[in-house]
C-alpha positions in Angstrom: 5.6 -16.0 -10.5 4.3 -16.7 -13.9 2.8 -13.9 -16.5 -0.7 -14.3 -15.8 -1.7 -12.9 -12.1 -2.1 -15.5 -9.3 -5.1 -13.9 -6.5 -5.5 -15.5 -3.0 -8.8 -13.3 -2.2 -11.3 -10.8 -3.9 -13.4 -9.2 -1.5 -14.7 -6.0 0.4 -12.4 -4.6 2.3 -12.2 -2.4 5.4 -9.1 -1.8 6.6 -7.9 1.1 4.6 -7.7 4.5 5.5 -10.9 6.1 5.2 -11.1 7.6 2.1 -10.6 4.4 0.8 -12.7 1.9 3.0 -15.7 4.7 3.4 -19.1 3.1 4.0 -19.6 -0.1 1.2 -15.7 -1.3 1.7 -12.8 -1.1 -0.7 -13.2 -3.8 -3.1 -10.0 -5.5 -2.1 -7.7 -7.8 -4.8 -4.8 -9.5 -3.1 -2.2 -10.6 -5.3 0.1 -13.4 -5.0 4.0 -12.9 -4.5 6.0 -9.8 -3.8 9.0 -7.8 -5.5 10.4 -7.3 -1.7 11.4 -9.8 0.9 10.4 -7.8 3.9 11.0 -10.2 7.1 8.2 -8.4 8.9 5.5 -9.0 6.1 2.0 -10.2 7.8 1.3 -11.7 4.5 3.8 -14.1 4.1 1.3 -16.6 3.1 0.9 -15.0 -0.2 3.6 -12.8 -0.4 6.5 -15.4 0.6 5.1 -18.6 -0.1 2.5 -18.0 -3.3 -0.8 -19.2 -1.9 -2.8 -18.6 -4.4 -5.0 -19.2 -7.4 -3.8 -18.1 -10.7 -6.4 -16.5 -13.4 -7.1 -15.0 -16.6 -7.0 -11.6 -18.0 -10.6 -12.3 -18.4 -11.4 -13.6 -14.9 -9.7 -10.8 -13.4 -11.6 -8.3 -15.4 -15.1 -10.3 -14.0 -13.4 -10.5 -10.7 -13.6 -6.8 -11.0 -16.9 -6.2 -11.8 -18.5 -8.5 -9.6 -17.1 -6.5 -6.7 -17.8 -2.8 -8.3 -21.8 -5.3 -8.4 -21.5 -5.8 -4.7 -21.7 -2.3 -4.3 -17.5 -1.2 -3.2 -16.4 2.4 -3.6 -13.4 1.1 -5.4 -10.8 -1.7 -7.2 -8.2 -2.3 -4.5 -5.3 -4.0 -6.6 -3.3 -5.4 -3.0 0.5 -5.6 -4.2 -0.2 -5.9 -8.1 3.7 -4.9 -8.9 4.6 -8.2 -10.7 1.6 -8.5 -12.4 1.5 -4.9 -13.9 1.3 -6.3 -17.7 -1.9 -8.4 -17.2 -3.3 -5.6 -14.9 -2.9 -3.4 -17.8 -4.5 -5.0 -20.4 -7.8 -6.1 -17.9 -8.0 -2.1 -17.3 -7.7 -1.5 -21.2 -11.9 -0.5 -20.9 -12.3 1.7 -18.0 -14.1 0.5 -15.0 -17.1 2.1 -13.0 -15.0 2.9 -10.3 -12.0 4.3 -9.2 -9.1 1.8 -9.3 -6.5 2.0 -6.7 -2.8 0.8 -6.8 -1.8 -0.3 -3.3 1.8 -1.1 -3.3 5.1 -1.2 -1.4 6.4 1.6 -4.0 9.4 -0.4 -5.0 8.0 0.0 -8.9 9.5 1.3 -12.1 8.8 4.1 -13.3 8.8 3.4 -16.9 5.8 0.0 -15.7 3.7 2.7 -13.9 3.8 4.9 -17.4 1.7 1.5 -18.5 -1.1 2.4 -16.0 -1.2 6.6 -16.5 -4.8 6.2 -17.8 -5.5 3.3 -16.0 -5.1 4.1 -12.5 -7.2 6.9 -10.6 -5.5 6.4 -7.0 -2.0 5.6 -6.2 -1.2 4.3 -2.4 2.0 3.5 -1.9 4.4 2.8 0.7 7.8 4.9 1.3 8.9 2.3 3.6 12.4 3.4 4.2 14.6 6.8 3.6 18.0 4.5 4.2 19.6 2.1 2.8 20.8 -0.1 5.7 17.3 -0.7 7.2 15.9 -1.3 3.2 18.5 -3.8 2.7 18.4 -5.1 6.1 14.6 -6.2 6.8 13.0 -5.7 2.6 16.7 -7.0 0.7 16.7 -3.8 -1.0 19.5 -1.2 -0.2 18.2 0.6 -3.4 14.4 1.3 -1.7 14.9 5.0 -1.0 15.6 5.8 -4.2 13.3 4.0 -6.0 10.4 4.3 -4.7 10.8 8.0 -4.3 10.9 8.3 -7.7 8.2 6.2 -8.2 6.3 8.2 -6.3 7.3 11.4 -7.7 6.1 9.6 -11.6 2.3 9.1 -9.4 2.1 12.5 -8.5 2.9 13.9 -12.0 0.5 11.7 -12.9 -2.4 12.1 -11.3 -1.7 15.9 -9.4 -3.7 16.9 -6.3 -5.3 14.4 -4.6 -9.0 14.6 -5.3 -12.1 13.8 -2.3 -15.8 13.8 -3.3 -18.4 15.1 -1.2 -18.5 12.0 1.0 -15.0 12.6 1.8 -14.2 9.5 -0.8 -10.7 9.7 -2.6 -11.3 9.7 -6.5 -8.1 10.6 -7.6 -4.4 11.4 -6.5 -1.8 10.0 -4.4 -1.7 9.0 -0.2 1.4 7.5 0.9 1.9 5.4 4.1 4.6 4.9 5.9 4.7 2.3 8.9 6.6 3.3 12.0 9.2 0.0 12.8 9.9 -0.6 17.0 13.6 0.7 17.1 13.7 2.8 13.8 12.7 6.2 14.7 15.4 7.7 12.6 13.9 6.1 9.6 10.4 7.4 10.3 12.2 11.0 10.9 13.8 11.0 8.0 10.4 9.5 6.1 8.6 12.5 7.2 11.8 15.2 6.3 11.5 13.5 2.5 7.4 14.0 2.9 7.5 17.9 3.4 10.4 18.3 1.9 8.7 16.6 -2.0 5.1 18.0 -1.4 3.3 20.5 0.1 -0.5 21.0 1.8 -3.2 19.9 -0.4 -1.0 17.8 -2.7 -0.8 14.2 -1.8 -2.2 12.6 1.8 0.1 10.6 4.2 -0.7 7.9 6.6 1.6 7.6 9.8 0.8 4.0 10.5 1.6 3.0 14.2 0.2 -0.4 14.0 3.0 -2.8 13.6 2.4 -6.4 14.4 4.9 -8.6 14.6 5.1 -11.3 12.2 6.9 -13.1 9.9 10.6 -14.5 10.3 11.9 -12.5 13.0 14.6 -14.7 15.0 17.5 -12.3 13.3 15.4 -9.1 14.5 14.6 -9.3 18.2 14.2 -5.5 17.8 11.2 -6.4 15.6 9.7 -9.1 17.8 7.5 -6.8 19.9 5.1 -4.2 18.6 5.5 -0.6 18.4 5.5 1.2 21.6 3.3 4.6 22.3 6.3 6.3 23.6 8.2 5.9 19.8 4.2 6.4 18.3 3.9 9.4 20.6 7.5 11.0 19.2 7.1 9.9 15.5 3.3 11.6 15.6 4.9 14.7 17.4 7.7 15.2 14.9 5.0 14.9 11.8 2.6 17.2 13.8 5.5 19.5 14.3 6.0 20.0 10.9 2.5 21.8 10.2 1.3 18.6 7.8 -2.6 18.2 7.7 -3.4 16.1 4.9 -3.9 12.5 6.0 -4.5 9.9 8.7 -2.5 8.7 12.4 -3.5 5.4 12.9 -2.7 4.3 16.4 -0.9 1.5 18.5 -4.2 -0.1 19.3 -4.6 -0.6 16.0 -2.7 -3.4 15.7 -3.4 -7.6 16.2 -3.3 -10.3 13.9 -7.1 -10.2 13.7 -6.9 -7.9 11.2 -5.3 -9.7 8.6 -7.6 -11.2 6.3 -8.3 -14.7 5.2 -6.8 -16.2 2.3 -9.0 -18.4 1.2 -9.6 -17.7 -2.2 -12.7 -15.9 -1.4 -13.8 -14.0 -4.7 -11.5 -15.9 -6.7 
C-alpha cells in the first residue's frame, strides 16, 4: 500500500459488540490491505487483494464527519495499522465522537504513541498466545509478543475502560479473541494471558465463537468447517471458570457469510 489510506466502505455498522454498535450503529471505516496474512481472513477482498479506493487526508477527515452527521455513536477505523501516519494527521482536531481503533493488535508500540490523544477506544485482537499457530495461519511467529505489548501500551494509555449511561464504551480497551476449530489450546492459553495481565473492571474481552470459514483454506482442512459448540461450550467454560465478567460471548450461531459487509465503496 501507498502513504495515503486506500477505503473500500464508510458506513454504519452493526456488527460490533454492543458497546460499540448500540442503537445508531458504529460508524464503520474499512481500510484497505493488512499487516498479517491470516489464511482465514473473511475480508480477503480488501485485506489480500486491495479493493479499494484511495483518498486524502482531507476526504478522510469529511468521510468522518459525514458519518458522526448520520447520527453513529462512533469512528470505527476497520484495520487502520498501515495507514497510522495519515490517520494521525486527519485526527490532529478532535472529532465529536469517540474514535475507535479496531485492529488485529500486531502494531508497534512506538506508532500507537502517535495516536495517545487521538484515540478514545482501543479494540484489538490477541489472536494467538503461540508461535506455531501465529506463524502457521497469520505468517507471524512473532504475534504473541507483539501484540501483547501492544496491548499493554493501550491500556496505559487509556486505563479503565469507561461506559456511559447507555451502556456505550467512551473510552478504554476490549480485546477479542476468536476461538479457531481445532485450537483450543490457543484459546486456553489466550484467556491464561487475559487474567493473568488485567483484572475486573480494567479492560472488556470478547470470546468470539463465530468463525466462518473463508479464505484460502486447502492447506488447513482443520479450518474448513466452522467452530463446533462442543470446543465453544469448553472454551466459554474455561473463561467462565476463571471468575472474568467484563465483556461479551458471542455464540456459534453467530456465524455466516451474511454478515460480512459489502465492499462497494459505500461512503467512500
Amino acid at each position: 500500500m501507498g502513504s495515503l489510506p486506500v477505503l473500500a466502505r464508510a458506513a454504519a455498522h452493526f456488527g460490533e459488540e454492543p458497546c460499540i454498535s448500540g442503537v445508531n450503529g458504529s460508524g464503520a471505516v474499512f481500510f484497505s490491505g493488512c499487516a498479517l496474512s491470516c489464511v482465514f481472513c473473511q475480508n480477503q477482498e480488501i485485506s489480500r487483494h486491495f479493493f479499494g479506493r484511495e483518498v486524502t487526508v482531507n476526504r478522510l477527515r469529511q468521510i468522518f464527519q459525514a458519518l458522526i452527521d448520520s447520527g453513529v455513536h462512533n469512528i470505527n477505523l476497520v484495520n487502520p495499522t498501515h495507514f497510522i501516519l495519515p490517520i494521525a494527521e486527519a485526527l490532529e482536531r478532535p472529532l465529536s465522537v469517540p474514535v475507535v481503533y479496531n485492529s488485529s493488535g500486531y502494531e508497534r508500540v512506538e506508532a500507537l504513541r502517535l495516536l495517545a490523544d487521538k484515540v478514545q477506544i482501543y479494540l484489538p485482537d490477541y489472536k494467538y498466545a503461540f508461535a506455531e499457530p501465529a506463524a502457521k495461519y497469520s505468517g507471524a511467529a512473532d504475534y504473541p509478543q507483539v501484540a501483547a505489548k501492544a496491548i499493554a501500551e493501550m491500556f496505559r494509555q487509556r486505563g479503565a475502560y469507561r461506559l456511559d449511561e447507555n451502556g456505550l464504551m467512551q473510552s478504554g480497551v476490549l480485546i477479542r479473541h476468536l476461538i479457531l476449530p481445532g485450537n483450543l489450546a490457543n484459546t486456553f492459553r489466550v484467556i491464561d494471558w487475559l487474567t493473568q495481565n488485567f483484572q475486573s473492571g480494567q479492560v472488556m474481552f470478547s470470546l468470539m465463537g463465530q468463525y466462518t470459514p473463508c479464505g484460502d483454506l486447502a492447506s488447513f482442512p482443520e479450518l474448513q468447517q466452522p467452530l463446533t459448540f462442543a470446543e465453544y461450550r469448553q472454551a466459554e467454560e474455561y473463561l467462565l471458570a476463571t471468575g472474568w465478567e467484563d465483556g461479551y460471548l458471542q455464540e456459534p450461531d453467530a456465524a455466516g457469510q451474511e454478515c460480512i459487509p459489502a465492499f462497494d465503496l459505500t461512503g467512500v
